[in-house]
Each structure stands twice: as C-alpha cells, then as structure tokens.
C-alpha positions as CSV (number, residue, x, y, z in Angstrom):
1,X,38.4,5.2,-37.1
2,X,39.8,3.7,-34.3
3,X,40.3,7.1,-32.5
4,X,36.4,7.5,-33.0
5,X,36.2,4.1,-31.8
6,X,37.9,4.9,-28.9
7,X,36.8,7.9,-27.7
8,X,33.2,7.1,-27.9
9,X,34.0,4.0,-25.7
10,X,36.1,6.8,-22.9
11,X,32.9,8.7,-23.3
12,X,30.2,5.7,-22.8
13,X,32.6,4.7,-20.1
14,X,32.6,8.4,-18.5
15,X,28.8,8.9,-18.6
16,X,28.2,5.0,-16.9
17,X,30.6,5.9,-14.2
18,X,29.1,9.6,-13.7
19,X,26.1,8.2,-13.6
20,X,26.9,5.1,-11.1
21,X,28.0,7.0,-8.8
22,X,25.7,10.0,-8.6
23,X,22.2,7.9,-9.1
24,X,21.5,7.9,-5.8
25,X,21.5,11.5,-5.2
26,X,19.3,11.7,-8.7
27,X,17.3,9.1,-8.0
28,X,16.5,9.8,-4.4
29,X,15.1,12.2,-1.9
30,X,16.9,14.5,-0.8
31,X,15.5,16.4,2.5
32,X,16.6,19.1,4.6
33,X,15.0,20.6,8.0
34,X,14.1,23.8,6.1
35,X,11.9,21.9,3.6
36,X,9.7,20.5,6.2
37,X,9.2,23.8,8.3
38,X,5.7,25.4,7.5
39,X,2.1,25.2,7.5
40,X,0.9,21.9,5.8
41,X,-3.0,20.9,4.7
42,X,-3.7,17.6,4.4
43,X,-4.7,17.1,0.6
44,X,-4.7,13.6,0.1
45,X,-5.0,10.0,2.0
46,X,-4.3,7.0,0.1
47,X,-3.7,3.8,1.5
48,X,-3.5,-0.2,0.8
49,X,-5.7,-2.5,3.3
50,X,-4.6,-5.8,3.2
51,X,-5.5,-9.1,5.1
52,X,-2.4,-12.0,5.0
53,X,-1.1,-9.9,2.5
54,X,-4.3,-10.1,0.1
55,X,-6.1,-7.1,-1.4
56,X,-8.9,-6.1,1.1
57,X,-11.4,-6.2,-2.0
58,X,-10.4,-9.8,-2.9
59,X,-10.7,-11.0,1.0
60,X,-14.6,-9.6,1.0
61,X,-15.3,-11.3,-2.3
62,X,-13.5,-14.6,-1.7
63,X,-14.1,-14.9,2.1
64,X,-17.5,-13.6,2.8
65,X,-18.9,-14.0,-0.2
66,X,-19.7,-10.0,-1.4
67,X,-20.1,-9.4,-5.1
68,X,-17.2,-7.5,-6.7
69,X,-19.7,-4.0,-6.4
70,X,-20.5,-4.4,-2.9
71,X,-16.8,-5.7,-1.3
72,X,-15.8,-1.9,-3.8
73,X,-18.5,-0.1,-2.0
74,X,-17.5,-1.4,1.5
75,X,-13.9,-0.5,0.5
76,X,-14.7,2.9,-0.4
77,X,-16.6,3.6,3.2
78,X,-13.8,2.3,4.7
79,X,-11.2,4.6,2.3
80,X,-13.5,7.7,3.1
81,X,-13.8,6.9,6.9
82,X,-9.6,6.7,7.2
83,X,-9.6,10.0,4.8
84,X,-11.9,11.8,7.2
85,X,-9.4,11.2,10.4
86,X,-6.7,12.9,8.5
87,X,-8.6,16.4,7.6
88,X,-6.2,18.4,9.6
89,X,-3.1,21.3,9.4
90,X,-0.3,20.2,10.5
91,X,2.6,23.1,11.3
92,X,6.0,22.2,11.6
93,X,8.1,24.9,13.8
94,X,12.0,26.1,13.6
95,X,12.4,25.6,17.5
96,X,11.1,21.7,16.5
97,X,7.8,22.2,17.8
98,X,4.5,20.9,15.9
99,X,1.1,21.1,16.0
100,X,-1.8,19.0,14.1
101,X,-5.2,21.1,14.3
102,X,-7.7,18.5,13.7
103,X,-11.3,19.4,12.0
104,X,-13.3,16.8,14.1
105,X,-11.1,15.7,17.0
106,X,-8.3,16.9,19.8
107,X,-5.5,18.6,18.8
108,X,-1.9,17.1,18.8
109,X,1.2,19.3,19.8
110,X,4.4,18.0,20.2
111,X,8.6,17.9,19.1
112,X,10.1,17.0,15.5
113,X,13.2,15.7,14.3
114,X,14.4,14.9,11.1
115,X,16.9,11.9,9.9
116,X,17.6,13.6,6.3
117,X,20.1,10.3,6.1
118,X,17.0,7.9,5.9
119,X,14.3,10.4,4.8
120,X,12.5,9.9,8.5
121,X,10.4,12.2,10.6
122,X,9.8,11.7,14.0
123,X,7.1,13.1,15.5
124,X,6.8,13.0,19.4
125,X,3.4,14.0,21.1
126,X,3.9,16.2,24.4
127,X,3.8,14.6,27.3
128,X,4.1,10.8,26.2
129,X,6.8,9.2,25.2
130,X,4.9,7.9,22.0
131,X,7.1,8.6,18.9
132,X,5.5,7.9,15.2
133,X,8.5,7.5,12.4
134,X,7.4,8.6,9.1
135,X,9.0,7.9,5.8
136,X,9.4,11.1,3.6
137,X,8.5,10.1,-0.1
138,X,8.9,13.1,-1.7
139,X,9.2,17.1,-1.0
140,X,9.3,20.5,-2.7
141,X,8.2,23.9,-1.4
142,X,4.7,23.4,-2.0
143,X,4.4,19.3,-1.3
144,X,5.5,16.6,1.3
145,X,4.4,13.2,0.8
146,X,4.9,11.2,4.4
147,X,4.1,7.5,4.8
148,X,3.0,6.3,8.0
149,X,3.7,3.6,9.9
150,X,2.1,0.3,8.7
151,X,-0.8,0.1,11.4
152,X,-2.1,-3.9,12.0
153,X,-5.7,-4.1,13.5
154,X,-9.1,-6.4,13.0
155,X,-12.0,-4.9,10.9
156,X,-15.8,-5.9,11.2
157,X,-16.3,-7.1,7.5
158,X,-19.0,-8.8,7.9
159,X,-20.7,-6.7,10.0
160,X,-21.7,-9.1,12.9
161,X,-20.3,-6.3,15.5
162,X,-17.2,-8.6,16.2
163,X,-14.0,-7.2,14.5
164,X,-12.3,-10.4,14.1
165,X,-10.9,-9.6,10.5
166,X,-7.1,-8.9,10.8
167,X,-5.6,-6.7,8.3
168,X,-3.0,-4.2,7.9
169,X,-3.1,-0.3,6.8
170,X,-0.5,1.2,4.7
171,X,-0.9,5.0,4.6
172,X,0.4,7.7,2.4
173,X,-0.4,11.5,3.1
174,X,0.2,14.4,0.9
175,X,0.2,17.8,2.4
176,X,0.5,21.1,0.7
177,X,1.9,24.6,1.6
C-alpha cells in the first residue's frame, strides 16, 4: 500500500514539475519568421473603444444621454467605419520587405522584423522612420492574429462637428493565407 502510495505521489510530483516548467511553451505563442512570410487578407477587425477606461456604449448612454439602441447603433457605424480602413492584403517577404495593398486608399510598402522572444512585429514604412509594433496573438499556416498598437484620439459623439470626446482604440486583426 505504501509503495502505491508512494509512487503515485513520485508520479503527481513528476507531471506538476513537467508541467511547471514546460507551460509556457504550451501555453504560449510560439512564432518563427517562416510563419509570418506570405500573402495575408484581412478577415476580421475587432476592437474595444473606450473613454477613461469605460465602454464606449456606456459613455453615449450615461454622458450624452442616447438610449441603449441608438449609443449600439452609433457604435456599430463607428465598428464598420474602423473595419472598412483595414480591407487590405498585406504580404510579408523573405528579403523582409512588405507590402499592404489597400482597397480604398494608398498603398504601404516597407521592412519587417520579427522579436519571436516577445511575439512582436515591427513594421517600418519606406522612407519614414515611423515604426508600428504589433503583438502577435496567435499563428498557424493559414491564420495570424496581430494587435495593434492602442491608438488614443477624440471622437465627435455627439455630433456637434467638434471631436472633443477622448477615447482609446484597441485593435485586433485576423488575417488569413
């Protein structure tokens, strides 16, 4: 009994130490510079608008006064005007090059480089010295999920042509093969 005892504690003890040190590499991302070469479409925007930290729904409802439908419907426009600025292929070279081909705007070529230590992407647009850092979430060969930068700004909420409104934007991107 005590041999059953035993062993099943040197087992427990075992699989709690395996799995210690090893969740990290289950748990996490792990991302090489082959995964991100390709041709990418964007497939989905989501993102979290937020002013002082509080829901953009909840700021139109509390602060200027919209009805739960309306402040949804304003969110929405503003969901579907942020989705529309991302409609794009985005191809990411072997020689580190990249290009974003843009459906209603200028095109975007520049250099990539990958920190597979912190799961960041650095894109860097030709001829600027402008650098955007993007966190890898997740990838696979036929999926990368990137999120941006959190962009602050001021938003016209109540529509009096003054955007006084300061929020920030939290993006999330997923782009397939």
């Amino acid at each position: 009994m005590d041999i059953k005892k035993n062993t099943f504690h040197l087992a427990l003890f075992t699989l709690i130490t395996l799995l210690t040190f090893t969740s990290c590499d289950f748990l996490g991302v792990n991302v090489e510079e082959s995964d991100i070469i390709g041709t990418w479409t964007v497939d989905d925007v989501s993102a979290e608008i937020t002013s002082a930290g509080i829901d953009i729904t909840q700021v139109l409802v509390t602060t200027f006064g919209y009805v739960a439908a309306d402040a949804d419907l304003i969110l929405d426009t503003l969901l579907t005007d942020l989705e529309s600025e991302f409609d794009a292929t985005i191809e990411f070279k072997d020689d580190y090059s990249y290009s974003v081909l843009l459906t209603d705007d200028d095109d975007e070529f520049g250099t990539w480089s990958l920190n597979t230590e912190d799961k960041e992407l650095t894109l860097t647009v030709s001829g600027t010295m402008d650098s955007d850092i993007l966190e890898v979430v997740s990838v696979d060969n036929s999926s990368l999920v990137l999120k941006l930068p959190t962009e602050d700004g001021e938003l016209d909420l109540n529509y009096d042509g003054e955007e006084e409104t300061p929020v920030s934007i939290k993006i999330e991107i997923v782009l397939k093969k």
